[in-house]
PyMOL Python script that loads the backbone (N, CA, C, O; Angstrom):
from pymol import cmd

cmd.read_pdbstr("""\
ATOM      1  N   UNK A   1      83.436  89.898 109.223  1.00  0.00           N
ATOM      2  CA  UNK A   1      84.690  90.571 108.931  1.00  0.00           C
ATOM      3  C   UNK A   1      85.684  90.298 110.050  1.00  0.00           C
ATOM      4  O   UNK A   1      85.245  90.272 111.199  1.00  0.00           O
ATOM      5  N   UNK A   2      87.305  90.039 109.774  1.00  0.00           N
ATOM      6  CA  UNK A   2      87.832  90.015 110.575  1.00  0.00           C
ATOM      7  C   UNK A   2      88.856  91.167 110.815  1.00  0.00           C
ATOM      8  O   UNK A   2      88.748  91.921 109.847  1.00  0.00           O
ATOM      9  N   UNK A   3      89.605  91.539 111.499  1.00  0.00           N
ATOM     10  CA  UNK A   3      90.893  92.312 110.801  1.00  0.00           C
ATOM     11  C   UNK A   3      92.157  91.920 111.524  1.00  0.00           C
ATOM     12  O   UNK A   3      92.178  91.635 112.722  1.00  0.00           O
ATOM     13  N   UNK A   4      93.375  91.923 110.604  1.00  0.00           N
ATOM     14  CA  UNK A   4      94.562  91.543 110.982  1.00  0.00           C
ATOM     15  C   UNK A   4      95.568  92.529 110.651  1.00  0.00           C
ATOM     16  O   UNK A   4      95.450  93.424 109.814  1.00  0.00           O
ATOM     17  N   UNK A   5      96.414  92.323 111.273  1.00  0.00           N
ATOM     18  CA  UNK A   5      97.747  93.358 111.616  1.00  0.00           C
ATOM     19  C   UNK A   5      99.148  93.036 110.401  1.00  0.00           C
ATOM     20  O   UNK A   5      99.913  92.327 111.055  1.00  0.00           O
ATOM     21  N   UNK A   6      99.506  93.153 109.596  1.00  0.00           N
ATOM     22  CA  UNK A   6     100.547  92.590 109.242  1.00  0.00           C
ATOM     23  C   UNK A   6     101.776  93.584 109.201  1.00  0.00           C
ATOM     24  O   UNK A   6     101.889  94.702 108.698  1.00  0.00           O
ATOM     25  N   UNK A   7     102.517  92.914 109.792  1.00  0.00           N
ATOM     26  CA  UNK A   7     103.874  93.597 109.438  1.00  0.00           C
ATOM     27  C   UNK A   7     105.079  93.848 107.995  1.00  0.00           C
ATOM     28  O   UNK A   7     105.446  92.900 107.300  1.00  0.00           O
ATOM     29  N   UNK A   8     105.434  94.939 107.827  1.00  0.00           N
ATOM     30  CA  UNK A   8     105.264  95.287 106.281  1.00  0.00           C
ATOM     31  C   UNK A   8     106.923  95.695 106.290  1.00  0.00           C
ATOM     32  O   UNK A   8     107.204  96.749 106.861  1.00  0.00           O
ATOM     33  N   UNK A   9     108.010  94.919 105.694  1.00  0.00           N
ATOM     34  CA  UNK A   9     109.238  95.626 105.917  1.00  0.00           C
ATOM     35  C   UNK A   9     109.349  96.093 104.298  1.00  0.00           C
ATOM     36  O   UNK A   9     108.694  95.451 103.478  1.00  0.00           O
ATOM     37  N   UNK A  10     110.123  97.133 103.888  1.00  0.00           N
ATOM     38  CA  UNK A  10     110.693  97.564 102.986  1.00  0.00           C
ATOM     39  C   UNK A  10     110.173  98.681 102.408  1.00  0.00           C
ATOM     40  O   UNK A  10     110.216  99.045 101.232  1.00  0.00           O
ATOM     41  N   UNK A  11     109.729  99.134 103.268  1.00  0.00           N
ATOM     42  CA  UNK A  11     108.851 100.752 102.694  1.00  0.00           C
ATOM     43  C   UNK A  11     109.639 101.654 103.831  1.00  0.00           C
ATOM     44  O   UNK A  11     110.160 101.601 104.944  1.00  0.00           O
ATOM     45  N   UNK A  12     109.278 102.687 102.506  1.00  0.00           N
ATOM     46  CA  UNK A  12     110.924 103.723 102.502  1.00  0.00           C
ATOM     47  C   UNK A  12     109.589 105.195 102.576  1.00  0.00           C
ATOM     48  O   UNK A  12     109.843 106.047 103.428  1.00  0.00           O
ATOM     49  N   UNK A  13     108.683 105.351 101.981  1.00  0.00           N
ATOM     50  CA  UNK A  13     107.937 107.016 101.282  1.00  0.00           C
ATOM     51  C   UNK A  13     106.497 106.650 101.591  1.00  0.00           C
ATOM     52  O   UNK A  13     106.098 105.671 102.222  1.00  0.00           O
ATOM     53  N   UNK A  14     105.764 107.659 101.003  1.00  0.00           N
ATOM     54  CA  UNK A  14     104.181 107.540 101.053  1.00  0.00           C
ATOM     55  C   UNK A  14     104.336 106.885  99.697  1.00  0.00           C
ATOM     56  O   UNK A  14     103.306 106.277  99.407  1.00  0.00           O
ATOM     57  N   UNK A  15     105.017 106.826  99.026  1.00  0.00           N
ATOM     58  CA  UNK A  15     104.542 105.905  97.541  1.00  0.00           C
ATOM     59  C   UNK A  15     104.442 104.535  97.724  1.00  0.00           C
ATOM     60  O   UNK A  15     103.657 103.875  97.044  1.00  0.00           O
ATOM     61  N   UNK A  16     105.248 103.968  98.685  1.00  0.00           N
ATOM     62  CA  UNK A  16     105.364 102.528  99.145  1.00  0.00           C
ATOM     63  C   UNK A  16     103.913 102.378  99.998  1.00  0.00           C
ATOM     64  O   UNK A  16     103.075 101.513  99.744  1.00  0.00           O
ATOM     65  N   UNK A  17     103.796 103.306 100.968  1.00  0.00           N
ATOM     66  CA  UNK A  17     102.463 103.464 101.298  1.00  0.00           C
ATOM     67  C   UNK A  17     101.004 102.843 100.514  1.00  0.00           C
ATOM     68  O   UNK A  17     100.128 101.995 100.685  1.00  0.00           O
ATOM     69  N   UNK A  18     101.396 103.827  99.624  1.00  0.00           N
ATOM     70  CA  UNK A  18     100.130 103.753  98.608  1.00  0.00           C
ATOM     71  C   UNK A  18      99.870 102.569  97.870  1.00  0.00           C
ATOM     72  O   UNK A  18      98.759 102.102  97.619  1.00  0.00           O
ATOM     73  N   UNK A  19     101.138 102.056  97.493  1.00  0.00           N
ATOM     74  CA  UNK A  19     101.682 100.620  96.597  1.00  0.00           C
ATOM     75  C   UNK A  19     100.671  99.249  97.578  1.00  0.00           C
ATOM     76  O   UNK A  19      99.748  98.509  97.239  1.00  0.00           O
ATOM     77  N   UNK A  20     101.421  99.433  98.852  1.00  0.00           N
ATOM     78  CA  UNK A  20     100.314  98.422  99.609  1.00  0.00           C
ATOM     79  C   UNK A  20      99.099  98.355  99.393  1.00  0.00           C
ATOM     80  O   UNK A  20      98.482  97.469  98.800  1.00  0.00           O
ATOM     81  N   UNK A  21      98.601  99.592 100.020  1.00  0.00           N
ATOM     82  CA  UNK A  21      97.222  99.718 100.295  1.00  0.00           C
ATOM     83  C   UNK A  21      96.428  99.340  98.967  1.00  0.00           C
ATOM     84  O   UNK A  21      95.437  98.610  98.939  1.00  0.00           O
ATOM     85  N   UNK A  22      97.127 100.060  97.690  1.00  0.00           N
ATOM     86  CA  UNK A  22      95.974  99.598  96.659  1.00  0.00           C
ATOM     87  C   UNK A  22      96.198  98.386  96.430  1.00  0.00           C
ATOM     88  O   UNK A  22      95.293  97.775  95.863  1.00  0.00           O
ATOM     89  N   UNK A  23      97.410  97.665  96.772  1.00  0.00           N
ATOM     90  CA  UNK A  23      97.801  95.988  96.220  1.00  0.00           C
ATOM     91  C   UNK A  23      96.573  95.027  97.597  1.00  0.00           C
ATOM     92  O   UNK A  23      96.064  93.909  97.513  1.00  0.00           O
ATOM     93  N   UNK A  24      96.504  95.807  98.434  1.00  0.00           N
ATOM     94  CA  UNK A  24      95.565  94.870  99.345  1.00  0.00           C
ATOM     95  C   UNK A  24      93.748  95.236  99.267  1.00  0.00           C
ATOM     96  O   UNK A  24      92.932  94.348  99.514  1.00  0.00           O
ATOM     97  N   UNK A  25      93.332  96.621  98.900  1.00  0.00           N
ATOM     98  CA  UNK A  25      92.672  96.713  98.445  1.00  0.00           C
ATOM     99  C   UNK A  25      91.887  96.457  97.314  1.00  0.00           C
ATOM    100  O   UNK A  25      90.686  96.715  97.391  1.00  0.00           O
ATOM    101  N   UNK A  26      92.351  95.992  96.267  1.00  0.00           N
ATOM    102  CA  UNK A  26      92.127  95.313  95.132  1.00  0.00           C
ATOM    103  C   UNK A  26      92.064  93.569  95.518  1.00  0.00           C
ATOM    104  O   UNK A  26      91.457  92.801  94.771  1.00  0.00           O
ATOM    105  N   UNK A  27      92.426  93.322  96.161  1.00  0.00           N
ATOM    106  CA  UNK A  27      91.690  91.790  96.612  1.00  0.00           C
ATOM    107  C   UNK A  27      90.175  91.924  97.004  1.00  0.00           C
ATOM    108  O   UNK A  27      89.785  92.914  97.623  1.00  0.00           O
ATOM    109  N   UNK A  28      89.189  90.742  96.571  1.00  0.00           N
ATOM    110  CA  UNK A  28      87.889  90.583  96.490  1.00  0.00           C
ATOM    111  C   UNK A  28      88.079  90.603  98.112  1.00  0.00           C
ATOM    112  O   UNK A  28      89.194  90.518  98.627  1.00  0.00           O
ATOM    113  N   UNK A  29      86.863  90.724  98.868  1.00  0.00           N
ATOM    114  CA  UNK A  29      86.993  90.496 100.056  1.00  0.00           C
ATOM    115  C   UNK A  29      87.610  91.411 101.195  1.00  0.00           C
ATOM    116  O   UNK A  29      87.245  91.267 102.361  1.00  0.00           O
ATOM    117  N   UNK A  30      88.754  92.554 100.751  1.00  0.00           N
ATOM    118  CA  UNK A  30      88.919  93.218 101.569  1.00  0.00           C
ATOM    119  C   UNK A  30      88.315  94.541 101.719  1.00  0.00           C
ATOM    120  O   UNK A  30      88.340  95.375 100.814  1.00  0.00           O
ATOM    121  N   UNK A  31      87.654  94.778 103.104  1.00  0.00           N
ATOM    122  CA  UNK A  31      87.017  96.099 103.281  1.00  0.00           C
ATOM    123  C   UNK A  31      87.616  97.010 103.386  1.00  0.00           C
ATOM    124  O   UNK A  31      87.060  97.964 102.842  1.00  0.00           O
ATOM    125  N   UNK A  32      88.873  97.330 104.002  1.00  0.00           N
ATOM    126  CA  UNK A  32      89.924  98.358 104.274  1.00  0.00           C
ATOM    127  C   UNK A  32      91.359  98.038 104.366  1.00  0.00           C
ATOM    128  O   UNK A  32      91.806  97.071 104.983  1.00  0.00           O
ATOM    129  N   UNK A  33      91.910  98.724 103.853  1.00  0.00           N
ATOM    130  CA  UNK A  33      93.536  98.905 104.568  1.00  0.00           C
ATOM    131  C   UNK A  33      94.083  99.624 104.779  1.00  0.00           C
ATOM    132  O   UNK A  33      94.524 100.321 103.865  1.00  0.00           O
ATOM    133  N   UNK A  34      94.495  99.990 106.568  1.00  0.00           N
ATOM    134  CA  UNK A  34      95.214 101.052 106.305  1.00  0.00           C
ATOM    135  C   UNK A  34      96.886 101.110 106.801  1.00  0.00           C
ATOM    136  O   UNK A  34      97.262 100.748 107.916  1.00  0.00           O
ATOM    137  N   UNK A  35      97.450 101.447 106.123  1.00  0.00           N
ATOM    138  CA  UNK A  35      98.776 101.174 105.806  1.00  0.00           C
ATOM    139  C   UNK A  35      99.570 102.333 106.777  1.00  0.00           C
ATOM    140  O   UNK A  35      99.166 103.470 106.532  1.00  0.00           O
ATOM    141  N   UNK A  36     100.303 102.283 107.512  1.00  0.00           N
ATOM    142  CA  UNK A  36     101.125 102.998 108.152  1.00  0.00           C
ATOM    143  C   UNK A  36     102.944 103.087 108.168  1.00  0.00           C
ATOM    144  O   UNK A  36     103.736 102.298 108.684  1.00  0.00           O
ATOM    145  N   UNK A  37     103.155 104.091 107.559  1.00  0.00           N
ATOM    146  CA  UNK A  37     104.532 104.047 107.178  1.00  0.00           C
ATOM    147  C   UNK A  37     105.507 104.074 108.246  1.00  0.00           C
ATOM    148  O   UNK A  37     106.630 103.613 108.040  1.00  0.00           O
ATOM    149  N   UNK A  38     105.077 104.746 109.770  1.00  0.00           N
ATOM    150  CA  UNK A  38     105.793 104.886 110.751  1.00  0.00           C
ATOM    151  C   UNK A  38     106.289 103.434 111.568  1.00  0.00           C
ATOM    152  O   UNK A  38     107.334 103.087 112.118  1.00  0.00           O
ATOM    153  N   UNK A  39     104.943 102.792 111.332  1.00  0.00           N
ATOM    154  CA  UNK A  39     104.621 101.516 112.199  1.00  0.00           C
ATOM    155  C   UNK A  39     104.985 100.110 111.568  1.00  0.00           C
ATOM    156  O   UNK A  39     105.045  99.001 112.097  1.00  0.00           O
ATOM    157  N   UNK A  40     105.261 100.615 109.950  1.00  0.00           N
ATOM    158  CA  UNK A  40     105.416  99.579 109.366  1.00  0.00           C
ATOM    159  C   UNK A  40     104.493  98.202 109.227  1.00  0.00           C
ATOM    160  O   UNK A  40     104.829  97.021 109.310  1.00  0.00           O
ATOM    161  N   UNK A  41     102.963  98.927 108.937  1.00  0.00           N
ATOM    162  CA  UNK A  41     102.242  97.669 109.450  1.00  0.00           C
ATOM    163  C   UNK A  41     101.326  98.411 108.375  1.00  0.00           C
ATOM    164  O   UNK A  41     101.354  99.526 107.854  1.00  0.00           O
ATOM    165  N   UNK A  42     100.260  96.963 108.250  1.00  0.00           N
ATOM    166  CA  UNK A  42      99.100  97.364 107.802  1.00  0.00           C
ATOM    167  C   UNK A  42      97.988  96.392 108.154  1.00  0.00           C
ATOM    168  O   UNK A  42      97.912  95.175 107.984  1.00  0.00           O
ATOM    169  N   UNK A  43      96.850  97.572 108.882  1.00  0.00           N
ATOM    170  CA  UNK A  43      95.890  96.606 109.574  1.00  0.00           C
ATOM    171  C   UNK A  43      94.593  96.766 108.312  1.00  0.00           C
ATOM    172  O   UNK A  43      94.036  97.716 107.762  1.00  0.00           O
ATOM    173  N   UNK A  44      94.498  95.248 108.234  1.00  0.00           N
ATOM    174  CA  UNK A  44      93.356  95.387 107.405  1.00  0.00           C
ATOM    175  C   UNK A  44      92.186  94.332 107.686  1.00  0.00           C
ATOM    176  O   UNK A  44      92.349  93.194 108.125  1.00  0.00           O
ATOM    177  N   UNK A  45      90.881  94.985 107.317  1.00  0.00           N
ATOM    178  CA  UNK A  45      89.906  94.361 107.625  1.00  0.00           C
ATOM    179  C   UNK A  45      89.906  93.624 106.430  1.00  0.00           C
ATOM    180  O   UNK A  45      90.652  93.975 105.517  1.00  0.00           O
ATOM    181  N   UNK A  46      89.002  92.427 106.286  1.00  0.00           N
ATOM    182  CA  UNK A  46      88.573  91.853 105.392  1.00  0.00           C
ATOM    183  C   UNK A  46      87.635  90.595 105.850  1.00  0.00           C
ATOM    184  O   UNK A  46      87.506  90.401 107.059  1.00  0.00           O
ATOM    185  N   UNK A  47      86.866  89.589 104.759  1.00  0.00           N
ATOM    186  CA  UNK A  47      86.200  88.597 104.883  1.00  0.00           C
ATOM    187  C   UNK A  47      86.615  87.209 104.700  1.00  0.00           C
ATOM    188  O   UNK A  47      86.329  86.577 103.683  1.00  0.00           O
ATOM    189  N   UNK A  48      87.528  86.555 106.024  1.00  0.00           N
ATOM    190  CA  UNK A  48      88.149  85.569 105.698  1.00  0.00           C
ATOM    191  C   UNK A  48      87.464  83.947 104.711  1.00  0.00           C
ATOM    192  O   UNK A  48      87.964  82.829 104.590  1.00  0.00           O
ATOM    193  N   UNK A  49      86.205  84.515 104.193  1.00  0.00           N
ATOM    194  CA  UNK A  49      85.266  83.433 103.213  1.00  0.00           C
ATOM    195  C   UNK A  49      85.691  83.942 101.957  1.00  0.00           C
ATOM    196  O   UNK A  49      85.478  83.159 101.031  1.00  0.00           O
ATOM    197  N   UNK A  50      86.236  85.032 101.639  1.00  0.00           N
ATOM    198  CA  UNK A  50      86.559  85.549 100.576  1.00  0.00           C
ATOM    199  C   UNK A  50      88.220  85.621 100.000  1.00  0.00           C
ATOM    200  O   UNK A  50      88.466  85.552  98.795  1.00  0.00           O
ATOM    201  N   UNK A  51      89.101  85.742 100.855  1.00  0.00           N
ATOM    202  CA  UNK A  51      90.485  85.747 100.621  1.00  0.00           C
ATOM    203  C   UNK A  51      91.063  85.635 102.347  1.00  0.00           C
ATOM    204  O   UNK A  51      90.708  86.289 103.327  1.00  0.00           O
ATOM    205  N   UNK A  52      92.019  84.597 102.225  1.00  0.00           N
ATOM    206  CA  UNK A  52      93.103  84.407 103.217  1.00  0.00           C
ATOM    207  C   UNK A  52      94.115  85.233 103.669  1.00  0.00           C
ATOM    208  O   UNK A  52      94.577  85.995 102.820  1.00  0.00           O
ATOM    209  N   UNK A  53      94.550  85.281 104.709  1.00  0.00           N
ATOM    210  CA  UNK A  53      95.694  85.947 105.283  1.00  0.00           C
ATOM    211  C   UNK A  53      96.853  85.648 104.573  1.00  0.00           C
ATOM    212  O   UNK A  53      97.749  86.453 104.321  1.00  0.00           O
ATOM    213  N   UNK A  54      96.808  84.074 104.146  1.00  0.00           N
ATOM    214  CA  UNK A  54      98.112  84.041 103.042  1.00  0.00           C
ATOM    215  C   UNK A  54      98.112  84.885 101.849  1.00  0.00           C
ATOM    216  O   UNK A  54      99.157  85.334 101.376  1.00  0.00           O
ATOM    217  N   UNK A  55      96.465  85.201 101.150  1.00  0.00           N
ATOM    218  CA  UNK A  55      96.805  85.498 100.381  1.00  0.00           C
ATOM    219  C   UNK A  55      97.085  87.163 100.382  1.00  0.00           C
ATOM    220  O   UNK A  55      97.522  87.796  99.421  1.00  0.00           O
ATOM    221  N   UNK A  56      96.739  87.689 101.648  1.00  0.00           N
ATOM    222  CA  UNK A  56      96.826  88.949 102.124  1.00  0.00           C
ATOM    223  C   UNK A  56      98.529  89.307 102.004  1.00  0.00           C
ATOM    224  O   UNK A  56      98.852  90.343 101.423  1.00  0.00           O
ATOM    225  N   UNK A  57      99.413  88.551 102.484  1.00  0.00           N
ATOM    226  CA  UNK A  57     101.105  88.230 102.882  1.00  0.00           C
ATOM    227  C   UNK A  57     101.254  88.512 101.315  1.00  0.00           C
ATOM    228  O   UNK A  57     101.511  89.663 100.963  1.00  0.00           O
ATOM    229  N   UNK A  58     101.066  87.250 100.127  1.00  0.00           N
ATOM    230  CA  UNK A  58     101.511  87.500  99.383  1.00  0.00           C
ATOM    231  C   UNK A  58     101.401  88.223  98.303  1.00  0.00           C
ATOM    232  O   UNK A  58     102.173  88.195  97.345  1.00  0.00           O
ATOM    233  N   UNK A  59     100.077  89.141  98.470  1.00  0.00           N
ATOM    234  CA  UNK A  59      99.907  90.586  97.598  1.00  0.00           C
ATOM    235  C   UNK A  59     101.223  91.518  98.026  1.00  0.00           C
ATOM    236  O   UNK A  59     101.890  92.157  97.212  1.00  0.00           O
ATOM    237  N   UNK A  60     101.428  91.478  99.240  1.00  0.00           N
ATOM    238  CA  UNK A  60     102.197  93.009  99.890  1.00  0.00           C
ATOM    239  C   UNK A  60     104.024  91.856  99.213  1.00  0.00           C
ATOM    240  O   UNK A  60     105.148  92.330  99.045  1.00  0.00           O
ATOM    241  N   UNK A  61     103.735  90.901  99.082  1.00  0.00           N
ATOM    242  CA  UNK A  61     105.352  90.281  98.926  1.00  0.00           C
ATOM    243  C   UNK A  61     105.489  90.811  97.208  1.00  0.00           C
ATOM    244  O   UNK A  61     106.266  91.606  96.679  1.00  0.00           O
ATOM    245  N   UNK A  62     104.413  90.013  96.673  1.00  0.00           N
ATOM    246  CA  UNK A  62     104.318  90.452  95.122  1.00  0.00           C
ATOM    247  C   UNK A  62     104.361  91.806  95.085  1.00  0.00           C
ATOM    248  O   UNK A  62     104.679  92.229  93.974  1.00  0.00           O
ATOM    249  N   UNK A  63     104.181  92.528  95.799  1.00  0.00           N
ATOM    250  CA  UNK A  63     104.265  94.074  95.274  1.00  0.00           C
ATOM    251  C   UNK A  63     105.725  94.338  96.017  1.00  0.00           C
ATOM    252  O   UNK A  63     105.924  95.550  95.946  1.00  0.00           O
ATOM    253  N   UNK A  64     106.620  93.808  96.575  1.00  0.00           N
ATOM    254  CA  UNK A  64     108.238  93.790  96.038  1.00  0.00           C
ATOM    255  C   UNK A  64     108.801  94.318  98.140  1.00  0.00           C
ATOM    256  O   UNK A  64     109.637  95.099  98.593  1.00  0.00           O
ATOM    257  N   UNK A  65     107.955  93.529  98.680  1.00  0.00           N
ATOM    258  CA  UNK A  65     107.513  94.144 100.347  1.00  0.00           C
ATOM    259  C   UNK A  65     107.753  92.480 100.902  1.00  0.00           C
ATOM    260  O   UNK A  65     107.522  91.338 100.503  1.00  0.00           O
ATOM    261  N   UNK A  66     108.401  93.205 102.140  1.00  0.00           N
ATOM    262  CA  UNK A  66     108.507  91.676 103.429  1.00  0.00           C
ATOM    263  C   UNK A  66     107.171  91.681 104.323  1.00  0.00           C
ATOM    264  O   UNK A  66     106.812  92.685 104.937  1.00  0.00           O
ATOM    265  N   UNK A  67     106.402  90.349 104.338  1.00  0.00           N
ATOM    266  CA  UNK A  67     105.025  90.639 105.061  1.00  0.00           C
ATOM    267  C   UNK A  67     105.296  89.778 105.974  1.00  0.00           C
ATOM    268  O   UNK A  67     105.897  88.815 105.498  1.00  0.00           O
ATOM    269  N   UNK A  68     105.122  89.708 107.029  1.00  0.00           N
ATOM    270  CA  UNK A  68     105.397  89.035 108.093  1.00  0.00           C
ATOM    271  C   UNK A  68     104.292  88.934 109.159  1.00  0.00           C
ATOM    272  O   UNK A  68     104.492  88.305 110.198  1.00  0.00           O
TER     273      UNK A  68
END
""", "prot")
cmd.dss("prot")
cmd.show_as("cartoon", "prot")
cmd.util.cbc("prot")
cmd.orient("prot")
């Protein structure tokens, strides 16, 4: 398992919150995410044999979010 930090612009509430976390949680491969609205980040563990950091970026983009 590894875990990475991503930076998350365009969240406004805990609903945007939630929007992440289940959009990164629902990828095969990830063990956790936890999403922080203050920090604008979300550190998540996962199994880089199973899904990529790209494809980590472009769940949180597809769900309507700047991942950086």
């Amino acid at each position: 398992m590894e875990s990475v930090v991503i930076k998350v612009g365009g969240m406004s509430c805990g609903g945007c919150v939630r929007n992440v976390t289940q959009v990164l949680t629902q990828l095969p491969g990830v063990a956790a995410a936890q999403v922080s609205l203050e920090a604008g980040e979300a550190r998540v563990e996962f199994d880089p044999g199973q899904v990529s950091l790209a494809a980590l970026r472009e769940a949180v983009e597809g769900a309507g979010f700047d991942a950086a």
